[in-house]
N, CA, C and O of each residue as an XYZ file, in Angstrom:
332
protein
N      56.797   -117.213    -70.813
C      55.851   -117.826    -71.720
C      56.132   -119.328    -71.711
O      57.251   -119.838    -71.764
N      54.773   -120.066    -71.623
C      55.257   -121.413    -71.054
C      54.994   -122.034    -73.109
O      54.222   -121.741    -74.023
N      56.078   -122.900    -72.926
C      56.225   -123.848    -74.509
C      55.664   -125.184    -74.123
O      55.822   -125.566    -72.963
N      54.907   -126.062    -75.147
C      54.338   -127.264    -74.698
C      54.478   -127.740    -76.576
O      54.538   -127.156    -77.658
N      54.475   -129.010    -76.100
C      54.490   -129.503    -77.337
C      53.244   -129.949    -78.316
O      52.209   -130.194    -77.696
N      53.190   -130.067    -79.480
C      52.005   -130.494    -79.937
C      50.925   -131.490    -79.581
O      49.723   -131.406    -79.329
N      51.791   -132.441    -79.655
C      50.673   -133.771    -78.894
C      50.329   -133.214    -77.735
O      49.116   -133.183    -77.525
N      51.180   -132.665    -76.737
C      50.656   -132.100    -75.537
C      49.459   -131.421    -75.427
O      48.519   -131.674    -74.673
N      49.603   -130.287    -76.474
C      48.366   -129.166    -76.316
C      47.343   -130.289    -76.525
O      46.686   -130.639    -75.545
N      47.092   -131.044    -78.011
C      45.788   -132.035    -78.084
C      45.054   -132.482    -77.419
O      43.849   -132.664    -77.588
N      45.982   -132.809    -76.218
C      45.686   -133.545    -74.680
C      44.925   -132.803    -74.233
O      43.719   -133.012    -74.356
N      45.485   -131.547    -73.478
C      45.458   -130.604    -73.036
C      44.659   -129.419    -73.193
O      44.453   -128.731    -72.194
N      44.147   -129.059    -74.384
C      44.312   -127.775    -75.151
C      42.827   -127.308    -74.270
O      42.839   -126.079    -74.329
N      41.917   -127.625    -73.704
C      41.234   -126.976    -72.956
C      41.964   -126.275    -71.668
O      41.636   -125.130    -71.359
N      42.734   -126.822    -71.093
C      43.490   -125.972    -70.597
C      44.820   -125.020    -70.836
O      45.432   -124.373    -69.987
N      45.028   -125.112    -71.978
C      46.216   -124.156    -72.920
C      44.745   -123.116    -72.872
O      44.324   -122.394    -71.968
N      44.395   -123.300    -73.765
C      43.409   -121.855    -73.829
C      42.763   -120.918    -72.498
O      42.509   -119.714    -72.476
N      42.614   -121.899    -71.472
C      42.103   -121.211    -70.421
C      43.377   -120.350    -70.374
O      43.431   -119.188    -70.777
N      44.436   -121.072    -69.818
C      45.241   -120.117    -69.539
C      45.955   -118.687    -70.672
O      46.273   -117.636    -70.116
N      46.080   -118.790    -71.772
C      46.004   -117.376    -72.704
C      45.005   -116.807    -72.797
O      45.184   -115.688    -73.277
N      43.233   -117.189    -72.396
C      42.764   -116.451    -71.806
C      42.606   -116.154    -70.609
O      41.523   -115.619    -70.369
N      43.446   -116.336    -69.558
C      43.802   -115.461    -68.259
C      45.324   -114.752    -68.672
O      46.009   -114.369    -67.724
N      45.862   -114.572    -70.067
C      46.911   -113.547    -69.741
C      48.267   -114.489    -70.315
O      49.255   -113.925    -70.786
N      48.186   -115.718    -70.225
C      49.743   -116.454    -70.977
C      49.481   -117.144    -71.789
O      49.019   -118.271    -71.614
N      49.767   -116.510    -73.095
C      50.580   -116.777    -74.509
C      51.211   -118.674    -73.860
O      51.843   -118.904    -72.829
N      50.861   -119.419    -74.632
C      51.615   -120.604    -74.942
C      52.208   -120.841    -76.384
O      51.474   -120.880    -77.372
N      53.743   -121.014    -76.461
C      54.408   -121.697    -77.907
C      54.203   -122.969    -77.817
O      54.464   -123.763    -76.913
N      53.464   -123.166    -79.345
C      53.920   -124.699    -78.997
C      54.256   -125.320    -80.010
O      53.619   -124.997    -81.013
N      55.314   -126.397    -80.197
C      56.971   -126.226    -80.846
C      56.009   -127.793    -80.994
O      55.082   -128.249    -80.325
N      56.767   -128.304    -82.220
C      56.765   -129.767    -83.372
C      57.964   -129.915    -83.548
O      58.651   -129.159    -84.234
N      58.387   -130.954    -82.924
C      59.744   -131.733    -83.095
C      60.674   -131.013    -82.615
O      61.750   -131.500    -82.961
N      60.857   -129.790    -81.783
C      61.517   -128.964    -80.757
C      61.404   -128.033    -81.628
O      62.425   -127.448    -81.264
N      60.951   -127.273    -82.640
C      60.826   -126.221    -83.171
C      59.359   -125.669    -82.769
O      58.250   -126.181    -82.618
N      59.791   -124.639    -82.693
C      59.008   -123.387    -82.137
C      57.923   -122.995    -83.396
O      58.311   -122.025    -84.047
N      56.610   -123.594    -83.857
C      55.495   -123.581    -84.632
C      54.341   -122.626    -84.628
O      53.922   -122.357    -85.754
N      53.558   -121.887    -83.335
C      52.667   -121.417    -83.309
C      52.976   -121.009    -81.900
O      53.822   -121.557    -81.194
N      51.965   -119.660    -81.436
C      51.757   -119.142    -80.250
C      50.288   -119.238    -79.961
O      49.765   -118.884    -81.017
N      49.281   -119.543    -79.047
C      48.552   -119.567    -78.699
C      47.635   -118.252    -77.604
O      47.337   -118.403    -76.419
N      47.427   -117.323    -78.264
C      46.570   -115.943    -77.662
C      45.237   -116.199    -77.330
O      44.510   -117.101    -77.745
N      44.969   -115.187    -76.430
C      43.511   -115.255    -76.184
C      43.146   -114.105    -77.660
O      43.842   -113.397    -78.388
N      41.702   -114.421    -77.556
C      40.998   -113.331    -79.044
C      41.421   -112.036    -78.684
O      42.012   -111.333    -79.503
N      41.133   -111.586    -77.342
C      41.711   -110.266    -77.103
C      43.234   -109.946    -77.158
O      43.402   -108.773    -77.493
N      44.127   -110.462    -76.987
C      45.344   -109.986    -77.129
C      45.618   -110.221    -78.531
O      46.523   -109.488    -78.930
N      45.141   -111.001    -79.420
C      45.327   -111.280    -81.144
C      44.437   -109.666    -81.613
O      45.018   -108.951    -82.430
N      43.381   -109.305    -81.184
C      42.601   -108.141    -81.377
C      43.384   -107.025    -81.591
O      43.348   -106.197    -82.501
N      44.343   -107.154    -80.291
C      45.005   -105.808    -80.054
C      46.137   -105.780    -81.003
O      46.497   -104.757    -81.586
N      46.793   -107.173    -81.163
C      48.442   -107.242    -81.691
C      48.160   -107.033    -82.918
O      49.188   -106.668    -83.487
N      47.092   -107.087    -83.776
C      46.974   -107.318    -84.909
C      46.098   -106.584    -86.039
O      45.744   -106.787    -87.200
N      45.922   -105.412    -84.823
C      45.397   -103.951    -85.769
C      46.449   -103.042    -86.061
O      47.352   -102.560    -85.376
N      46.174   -102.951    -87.021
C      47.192   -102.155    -87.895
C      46.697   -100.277    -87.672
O      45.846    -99.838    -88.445
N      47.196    -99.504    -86.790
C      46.608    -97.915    -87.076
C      46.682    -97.413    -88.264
O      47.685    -97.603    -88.952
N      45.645    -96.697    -88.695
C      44.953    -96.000    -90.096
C      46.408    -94.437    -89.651
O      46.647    -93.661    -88.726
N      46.913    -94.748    -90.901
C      48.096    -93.309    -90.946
C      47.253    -92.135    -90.262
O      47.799    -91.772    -89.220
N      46.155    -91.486    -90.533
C      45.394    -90.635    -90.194
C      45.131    -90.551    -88.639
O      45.048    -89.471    -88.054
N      45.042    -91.441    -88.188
C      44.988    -92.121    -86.793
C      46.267    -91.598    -86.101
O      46.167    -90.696    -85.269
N      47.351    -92.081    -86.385
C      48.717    -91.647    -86.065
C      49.120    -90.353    -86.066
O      50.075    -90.135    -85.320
N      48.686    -89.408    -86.677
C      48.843    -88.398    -86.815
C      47.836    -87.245    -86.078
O      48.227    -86.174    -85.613
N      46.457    -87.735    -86.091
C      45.894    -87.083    -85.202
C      46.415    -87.548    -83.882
O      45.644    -86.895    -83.179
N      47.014    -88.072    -83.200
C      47.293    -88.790    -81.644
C      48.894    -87.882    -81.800
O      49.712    -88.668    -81.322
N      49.355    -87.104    -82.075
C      50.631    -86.081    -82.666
C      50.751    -85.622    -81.121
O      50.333    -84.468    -81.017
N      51.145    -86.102    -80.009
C      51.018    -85.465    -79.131
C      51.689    -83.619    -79.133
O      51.408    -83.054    -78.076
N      52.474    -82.731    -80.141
C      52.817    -81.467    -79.948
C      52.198    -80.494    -80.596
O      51.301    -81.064    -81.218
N      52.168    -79.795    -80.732
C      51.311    -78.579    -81.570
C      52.119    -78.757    -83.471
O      52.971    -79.468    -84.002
N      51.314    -77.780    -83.834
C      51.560    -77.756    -85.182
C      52.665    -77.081    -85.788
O      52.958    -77.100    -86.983
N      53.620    -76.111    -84.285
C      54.126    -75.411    -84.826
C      55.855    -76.128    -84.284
O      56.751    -75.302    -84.109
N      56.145    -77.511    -84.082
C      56.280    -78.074    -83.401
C      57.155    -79.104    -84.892
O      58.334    -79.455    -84.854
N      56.121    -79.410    -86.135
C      56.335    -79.571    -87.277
C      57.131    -79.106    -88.175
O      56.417    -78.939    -89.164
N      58.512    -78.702    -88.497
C      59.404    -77.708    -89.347
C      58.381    -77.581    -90.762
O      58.105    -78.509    -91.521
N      58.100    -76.719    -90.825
C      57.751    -76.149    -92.921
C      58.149    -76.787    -93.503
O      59.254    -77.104    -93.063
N      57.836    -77.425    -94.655
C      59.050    -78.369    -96.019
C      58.998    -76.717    -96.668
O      58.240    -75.781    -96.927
N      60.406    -77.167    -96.700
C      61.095    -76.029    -97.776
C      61.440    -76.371    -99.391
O      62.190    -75.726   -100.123
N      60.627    -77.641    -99.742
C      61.058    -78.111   -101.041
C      59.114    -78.350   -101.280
O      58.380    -78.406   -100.293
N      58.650    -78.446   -102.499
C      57.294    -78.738   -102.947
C      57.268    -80.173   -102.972
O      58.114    -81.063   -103.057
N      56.024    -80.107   -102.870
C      55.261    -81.669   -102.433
C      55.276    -82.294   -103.246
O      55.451    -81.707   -104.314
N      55.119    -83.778   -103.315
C      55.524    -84.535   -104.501
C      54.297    -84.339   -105.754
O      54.479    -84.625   -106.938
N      52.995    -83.770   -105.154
C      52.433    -83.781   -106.438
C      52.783    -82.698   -107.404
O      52.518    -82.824   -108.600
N      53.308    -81.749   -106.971
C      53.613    -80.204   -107.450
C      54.571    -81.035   -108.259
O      54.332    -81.072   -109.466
N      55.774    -81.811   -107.751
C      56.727    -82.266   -108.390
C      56.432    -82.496   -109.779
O      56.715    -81.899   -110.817
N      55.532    -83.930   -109.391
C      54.842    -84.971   -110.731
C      54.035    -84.102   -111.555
O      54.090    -84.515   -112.713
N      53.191    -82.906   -111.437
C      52.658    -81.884   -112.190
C      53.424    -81.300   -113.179
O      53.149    -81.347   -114.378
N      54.821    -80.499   -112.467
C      55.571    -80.378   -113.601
C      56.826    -80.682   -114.463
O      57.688    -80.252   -115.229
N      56.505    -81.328   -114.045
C      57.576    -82.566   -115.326
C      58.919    -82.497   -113.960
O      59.943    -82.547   -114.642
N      59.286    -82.430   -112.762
C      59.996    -82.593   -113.150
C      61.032    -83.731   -112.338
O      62.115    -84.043   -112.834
């Protein structure tokens, strides 16, 4: 991942972007610290969806039986009766 500096990108920044949209991420660091990364929309798209729990669980690649039983009651049974 190539690092460039701020004033640099300003200069530059039509070609910073071309290149994270062909595929490389640029850091680019203020006063030698490391400030921001520069993505194309599609790789920010991807990094930055969060999967719906439901989602995760249907994609379960094993069967159901695959899952051990809970041998203790579920938390609402719990909170139902007092305890």
């Amino acid at each position: 991942m190539k690092e460039i500096q701020l004033k640099d990108v300003k200069a530059t920044l039509s070609a910073v972007v071309d290149r994270a949209v062909a595929g490389e991420p640029t850091v680019i660091t203020r006063h030698g610290r490391r400030e921001a990364v520069l993505v194309s929309f599609e790789e920010w798209q991807r990094i930055s969806k969060v999967p719906e729990f439901a989602d995760l669980l249907l994609a379960f690649p094993g069967e159901a039986s695959d899952i051990p039983a809970r041998s203790r009651k579920p938390a609402r049974a719990l909170r139902e009766s007092g305890a």
